[in-house]
C-alpha positions, 0 to 999 in steps of 0.5 A: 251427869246425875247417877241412874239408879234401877226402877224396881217394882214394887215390894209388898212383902220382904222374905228373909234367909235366917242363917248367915243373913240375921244370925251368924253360923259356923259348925266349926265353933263347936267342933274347935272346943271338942277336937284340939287338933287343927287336922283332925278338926279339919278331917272330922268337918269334911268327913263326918259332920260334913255340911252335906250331911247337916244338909240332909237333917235340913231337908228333914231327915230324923236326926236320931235316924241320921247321926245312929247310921254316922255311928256305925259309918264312923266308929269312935265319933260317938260323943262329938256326933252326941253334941252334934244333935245336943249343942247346935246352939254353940254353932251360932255365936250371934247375930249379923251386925245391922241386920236385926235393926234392918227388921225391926225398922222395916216392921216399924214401917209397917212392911210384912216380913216373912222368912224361908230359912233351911233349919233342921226342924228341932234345931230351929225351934229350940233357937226360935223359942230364945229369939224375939225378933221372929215375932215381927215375922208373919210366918216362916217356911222352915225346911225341917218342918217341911221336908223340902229345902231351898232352892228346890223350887217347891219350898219357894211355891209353898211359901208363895201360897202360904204368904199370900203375894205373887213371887214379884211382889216379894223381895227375897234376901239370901246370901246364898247364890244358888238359892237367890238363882232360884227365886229369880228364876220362879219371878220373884224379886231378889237381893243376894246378901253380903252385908247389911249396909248394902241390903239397907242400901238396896232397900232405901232404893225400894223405898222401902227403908230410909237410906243409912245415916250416921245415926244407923251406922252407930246403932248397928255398931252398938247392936 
């Protein structure tokens, strides 16, 4: 018996998440040059740059604003919440393997992309300015700019009016669950990322990429 395989509707734009889905991110890469300690390391992320409160410069809150009141809150922390605000760029060491190739493929095939990343809005331009991928991109949502981050529903309403096509007609890429639930729930079509042979995967049964091959798992490697 031949396998059944899903019918999906079709896609007429591809959204991408940015963090964790083409660029890889950890806040503790920085944090481990400047604390030696492994406990204090650990303390220092679960209670001063914790990621709650990195969430709050996504969705918009001035940084200047946000790490003056984490000095006064914790006193004796200035320097390693300077480099907070001055070295983000350390807490991303590269991009996600096969994913780039991913873009540039579907951007070859003609496919419009867009992206709705939770980037604070300074960190997000400072990186944007360095990375050329993201001029295949026909527009990103970026919640420090917007003052909204996912998965509130409302950045997914704007970005539904500022891409021009209704939610079920746009495949949207997150590795993260409560973000993906989301979307789905607003109608949009989904993929939750774990790694890029799936979303190739899933893609090439969108018909919108060609299934991988041994020429595409080689590239990704080398990328």
């Amino acid at each position: 018996m031949s396998a059944i395989h899903p019918v999906h509707p079709p896609v007429e734009a591809v959204v991408f998440d940015v963090g964790k889905v083409l660029i890889e991110w950890d806040m503790r890469l920085l944090f481990a040059k400047l604390i030696d300690d492994e406990e204090r390391l650990d303390w220092f992320l679960a209670n001063v740059v914790t990621q709650d409160w990195h969430f709050e410069h996504d969705a918009g809150r001035e940084l200047a604003e946000m790490v003056a009141a984490r000095k006064a809150e914790f006193p004796g922390h200035d320097a390693l919440l300077d480099a907070y605000a001055t070295r983000f760029a350390e807490t991303i060491p590269g991009n996600i393997p096969g994913s780039h190739e991913i873009v540039r493929e579907l951007a070859g095939n003609g496919v419009p992309l867009f992206a709705i990343t939770n980037f604070a809005s300074p960190f997000w331009h400072g990186y944007r300015a360095g990375e050329s991928l993201f001029d295949l991109f026909r527009d990103i949502v970026v919640s420090g700019d917007e003052k909204i981050a996912k998965p509130d529903p409302r950045i997914f309403d704007l970005a539904c009016r500022r891409f021009g096509h209704a939610p079920a007609a746009m495949l949207f890429i997150d590795d993260n669950a409560a973000n993906i639930a989301s979307a789905r729930a607003l109608g949009w079509q989904v993929h939750h990322f774990h790694d890029a042979e799936a979303l190739r995967a899933d893609l090439a049964a969108r018909g919108l990429l060609r299934p991988e091959t041994a020429d595409h798992a080689a590239a990704a490697v080398a990328e």
